[in-house]
Backbone bond lengths (Angstrom), bond angles and torsions (degrees), N, CA, C in turn:
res aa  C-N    CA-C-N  psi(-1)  N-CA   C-N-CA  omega(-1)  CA-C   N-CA-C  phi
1 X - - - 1.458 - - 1.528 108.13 -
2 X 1.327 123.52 122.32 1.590 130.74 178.18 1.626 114.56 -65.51
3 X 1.003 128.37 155.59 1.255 130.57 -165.83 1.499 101.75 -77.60
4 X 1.590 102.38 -174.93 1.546 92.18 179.10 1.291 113.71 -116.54
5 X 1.263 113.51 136.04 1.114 123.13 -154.15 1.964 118.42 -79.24
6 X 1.313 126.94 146.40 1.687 115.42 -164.84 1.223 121.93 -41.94
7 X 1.754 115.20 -22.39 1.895 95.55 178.92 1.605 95.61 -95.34
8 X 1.220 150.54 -24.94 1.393 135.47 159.46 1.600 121.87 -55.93
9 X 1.501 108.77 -12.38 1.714 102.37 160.81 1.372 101.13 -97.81
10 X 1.186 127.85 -35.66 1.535 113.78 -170.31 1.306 103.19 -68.96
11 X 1.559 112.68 -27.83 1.946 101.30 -179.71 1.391 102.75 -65.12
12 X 1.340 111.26 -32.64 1.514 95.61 -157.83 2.063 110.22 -89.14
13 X 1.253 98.08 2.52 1.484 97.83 -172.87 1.338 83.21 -94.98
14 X 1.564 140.30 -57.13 1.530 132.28 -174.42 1.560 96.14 -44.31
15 X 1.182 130.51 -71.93 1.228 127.61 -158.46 1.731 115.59 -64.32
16 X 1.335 144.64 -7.51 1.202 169.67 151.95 1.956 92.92 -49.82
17 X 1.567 84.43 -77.78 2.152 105.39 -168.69 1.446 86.87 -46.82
18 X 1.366 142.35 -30.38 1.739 114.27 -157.21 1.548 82.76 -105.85
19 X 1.075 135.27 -34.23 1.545 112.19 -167.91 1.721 104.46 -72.89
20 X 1.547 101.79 -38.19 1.776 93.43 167.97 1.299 121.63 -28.42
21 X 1.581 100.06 -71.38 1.371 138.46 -168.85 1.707 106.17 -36.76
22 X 1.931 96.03 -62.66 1.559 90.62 -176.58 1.669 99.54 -83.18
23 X 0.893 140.21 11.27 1.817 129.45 145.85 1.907 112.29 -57.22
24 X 1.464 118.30 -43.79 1.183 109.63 -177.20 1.215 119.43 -83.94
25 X 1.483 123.25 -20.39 1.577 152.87 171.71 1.722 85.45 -62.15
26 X 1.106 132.78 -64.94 1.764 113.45 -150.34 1.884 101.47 -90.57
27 X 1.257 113.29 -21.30 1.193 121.25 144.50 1.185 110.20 -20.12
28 X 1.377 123.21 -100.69 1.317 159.86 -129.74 1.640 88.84 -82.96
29 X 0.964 117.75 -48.75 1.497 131.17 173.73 1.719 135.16 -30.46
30 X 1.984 91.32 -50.29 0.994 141.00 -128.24 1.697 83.25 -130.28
31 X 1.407 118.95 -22.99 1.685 126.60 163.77 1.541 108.97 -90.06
32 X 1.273 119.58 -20.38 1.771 122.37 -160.81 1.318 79.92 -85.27
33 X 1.754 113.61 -59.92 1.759 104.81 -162.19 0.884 113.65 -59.02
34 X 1.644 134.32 7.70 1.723 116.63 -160.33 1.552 89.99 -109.87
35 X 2.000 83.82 -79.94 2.009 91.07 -175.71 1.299 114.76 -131.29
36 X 1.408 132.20 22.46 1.492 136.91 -166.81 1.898 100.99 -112.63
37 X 1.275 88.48 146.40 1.852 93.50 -179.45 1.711 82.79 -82.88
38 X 1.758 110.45 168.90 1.566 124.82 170.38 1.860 101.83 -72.54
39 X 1.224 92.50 161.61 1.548 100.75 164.97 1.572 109.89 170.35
40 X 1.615 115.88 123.98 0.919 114.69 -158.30 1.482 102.49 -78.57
41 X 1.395 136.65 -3.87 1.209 146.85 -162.25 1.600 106.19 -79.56
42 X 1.246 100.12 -53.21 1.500 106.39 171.02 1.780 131.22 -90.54
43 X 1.454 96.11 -23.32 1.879 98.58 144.66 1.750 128.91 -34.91
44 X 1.772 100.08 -54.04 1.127 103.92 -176.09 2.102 103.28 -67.89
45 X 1.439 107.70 -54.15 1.354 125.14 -146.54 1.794 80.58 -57.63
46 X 1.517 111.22 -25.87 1.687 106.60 -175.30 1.126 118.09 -86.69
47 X 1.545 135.70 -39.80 1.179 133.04 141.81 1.753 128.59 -33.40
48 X 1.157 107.28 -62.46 1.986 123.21 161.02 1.679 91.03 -28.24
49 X 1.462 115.12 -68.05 1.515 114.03 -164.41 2.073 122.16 -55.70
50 X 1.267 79.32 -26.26 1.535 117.68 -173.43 1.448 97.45 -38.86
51 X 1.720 74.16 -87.46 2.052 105.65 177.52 1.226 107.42 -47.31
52 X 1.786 146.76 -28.96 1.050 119.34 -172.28 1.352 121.12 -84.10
53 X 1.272 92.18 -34.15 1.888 113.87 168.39 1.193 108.22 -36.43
54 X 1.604 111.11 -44.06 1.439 103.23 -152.42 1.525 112.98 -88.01
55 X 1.648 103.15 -22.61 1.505 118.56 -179.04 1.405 102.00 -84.45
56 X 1.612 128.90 -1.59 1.704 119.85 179.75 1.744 76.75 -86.32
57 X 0.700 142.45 -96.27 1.525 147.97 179.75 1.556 120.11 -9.64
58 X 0.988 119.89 -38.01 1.436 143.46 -171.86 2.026 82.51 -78.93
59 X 0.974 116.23 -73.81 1.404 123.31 -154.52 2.112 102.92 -79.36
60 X 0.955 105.22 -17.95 1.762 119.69 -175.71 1.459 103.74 -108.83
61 X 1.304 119.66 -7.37 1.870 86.84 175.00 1.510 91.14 -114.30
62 X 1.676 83.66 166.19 1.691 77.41 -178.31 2.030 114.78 -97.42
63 X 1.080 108.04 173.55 1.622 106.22 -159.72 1.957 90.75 -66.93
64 X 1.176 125.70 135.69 1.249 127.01 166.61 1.945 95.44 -165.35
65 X 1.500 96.17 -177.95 1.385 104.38 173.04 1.990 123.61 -57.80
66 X 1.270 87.61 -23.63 1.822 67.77 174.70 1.410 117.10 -122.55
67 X 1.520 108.93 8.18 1.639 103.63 155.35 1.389 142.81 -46.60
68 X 1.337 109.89 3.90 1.391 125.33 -169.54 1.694 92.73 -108.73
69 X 1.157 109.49 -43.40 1.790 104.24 -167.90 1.575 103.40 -67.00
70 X 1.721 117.09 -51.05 0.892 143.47 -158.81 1.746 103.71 -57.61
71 X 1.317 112.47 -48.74 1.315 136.02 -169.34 1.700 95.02 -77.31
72 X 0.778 126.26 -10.90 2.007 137.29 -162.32 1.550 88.33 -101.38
73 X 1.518 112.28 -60.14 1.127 89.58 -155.67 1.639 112.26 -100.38
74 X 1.173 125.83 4.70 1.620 136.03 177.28 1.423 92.97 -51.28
75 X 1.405 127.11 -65.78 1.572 88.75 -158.39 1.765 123.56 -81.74
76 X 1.679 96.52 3.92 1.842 77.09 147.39 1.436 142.30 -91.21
77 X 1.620 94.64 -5.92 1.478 85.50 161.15 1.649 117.75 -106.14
78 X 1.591 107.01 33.01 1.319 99.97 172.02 1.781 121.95 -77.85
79 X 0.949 111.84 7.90 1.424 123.43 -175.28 1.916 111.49 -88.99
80 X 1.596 100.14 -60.23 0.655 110.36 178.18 1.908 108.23 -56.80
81 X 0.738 111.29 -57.35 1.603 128.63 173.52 1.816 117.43 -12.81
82 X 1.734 81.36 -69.00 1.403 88.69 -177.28 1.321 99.60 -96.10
83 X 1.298 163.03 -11.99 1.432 157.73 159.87 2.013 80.58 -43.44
84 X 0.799 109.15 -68.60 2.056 102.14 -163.20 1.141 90.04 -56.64
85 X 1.842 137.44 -60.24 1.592 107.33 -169.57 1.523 105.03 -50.24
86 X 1.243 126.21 -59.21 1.042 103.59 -149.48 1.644 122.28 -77.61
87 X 1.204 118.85 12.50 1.487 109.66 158.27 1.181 130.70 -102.62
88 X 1.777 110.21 -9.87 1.310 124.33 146.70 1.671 126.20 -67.84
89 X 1.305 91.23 -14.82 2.209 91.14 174.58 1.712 101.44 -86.42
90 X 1.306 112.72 -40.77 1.580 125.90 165.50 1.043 109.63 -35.82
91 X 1.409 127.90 -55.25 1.421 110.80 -159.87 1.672 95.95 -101.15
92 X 1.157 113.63 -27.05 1.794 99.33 -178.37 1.895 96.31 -64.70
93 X 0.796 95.36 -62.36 2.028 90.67 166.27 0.985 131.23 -14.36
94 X 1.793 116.43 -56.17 1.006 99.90 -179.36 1.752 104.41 -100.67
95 X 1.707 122.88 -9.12 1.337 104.34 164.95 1.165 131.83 -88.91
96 X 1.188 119.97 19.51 1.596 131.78 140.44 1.644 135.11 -75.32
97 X 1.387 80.67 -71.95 1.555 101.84 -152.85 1.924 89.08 -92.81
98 X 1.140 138.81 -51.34 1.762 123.95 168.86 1.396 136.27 -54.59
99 X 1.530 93.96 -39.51 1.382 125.90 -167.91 1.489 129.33 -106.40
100 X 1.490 103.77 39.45 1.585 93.47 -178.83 1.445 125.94 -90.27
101 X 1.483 97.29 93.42 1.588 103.77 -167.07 1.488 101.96 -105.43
């Protein structure tokens, strides 16, 4: 079987980036309907987060049978993801570097 050739990877990396994309989109969505006001500022910054998630994954797993699902669904849980780093960088933050008691 011949490899695949640059517009069958570029289809398939565009088509990867939008399913990311709408993973951080129904996310984000899915935060307005609960308890978050709208704002297109952080739509994007959540989508942006989306796509990167999805390209650390995209570029770190290796090619097998479920790299395709796996890679689909990262950027909906890219939200969740970094919401935990970042209250775990918070508190090492401040029990380091504020708090040296």
């Amino acid at each position: 079987m011949p490899d695949k050739t640059l517009a069958e990877t570029v289809n398939q990396i565009i088509s990867y980036w939008g399913l990311g994309s709408l993973g951080g989109l129904a996310v984000y969505l899915n935060q307005v309907r609960k308890w978050t006001k709208f704002s297109f500022i952080m739509l994007w910054i959540n989508i942006f987060l989306a796509w990167w998630i999805w390209w650390m994954a995209w570029e770190m797993l290796p090619a097998n049978d479920f790299k395709n699902s796996l890679v689909s669904i990262s950027g909906f849980l890219a939200y969740p993801l970094l919401d935990l780093l970042e209250k775990e960088w918070i508190k090492l933050f401040i029990n380091r570097i504020l708090w040296k008691g």
